[in-house]
Steps between C-alpha positions, in 0.01 A plus 500: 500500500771303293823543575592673182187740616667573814811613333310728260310680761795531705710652212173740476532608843853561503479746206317684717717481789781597269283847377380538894841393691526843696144413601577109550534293854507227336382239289351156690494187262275262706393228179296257803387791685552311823610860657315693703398855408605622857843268482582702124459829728702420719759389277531799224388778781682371830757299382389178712469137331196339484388241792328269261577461111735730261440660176699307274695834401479841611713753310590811702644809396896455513558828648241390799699129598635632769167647658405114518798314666278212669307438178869438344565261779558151267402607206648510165478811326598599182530836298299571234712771383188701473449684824340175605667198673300155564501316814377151566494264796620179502 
């Protein structure tokens, strides 16, 4: 996909989220797809970072940050004013 692509389909997707968020973990943006399907588990479900590659974003529920301290560990996140906030990894 184009990058422009990308950025449509994720805009898609987070409509939904927006309509779903009492139903929403979270929302993984992984553009390579380098993560593993077990590694996104364990990151949205039990709060632990992946071993080998990150998404390049995950957006969590605001109101659930502080159910995932580790995953917070070095990351900048930012508010999306939405019920959502954005974290990335450096």
């Amino acid at each position: 996909m184009t990058e422009n692509e990308c950025e449509q389909a994720t805009d898609a997707v987070q409509r939904l989220v927006q309509q779903e968020l009492d139903r929403t973990v979270a929302l993984l943006i992984d553009v390579g797809g380098e993560t593993a399907d077990e590694d996104d588990d364990a990151l949205v479900l039990y709060g632990r970072l992946p071993t080998g590659p990150r998404p390049d974003r995950v957006q969590f529920r605001t109101d659930r940050l502080s159910a995932v301290p580790a995953v917070l560990a070095g990351a900048e996140v930012t508010d999306l004013g939405n019920g959502l906030s954005a974290v990335r990894w450096q």
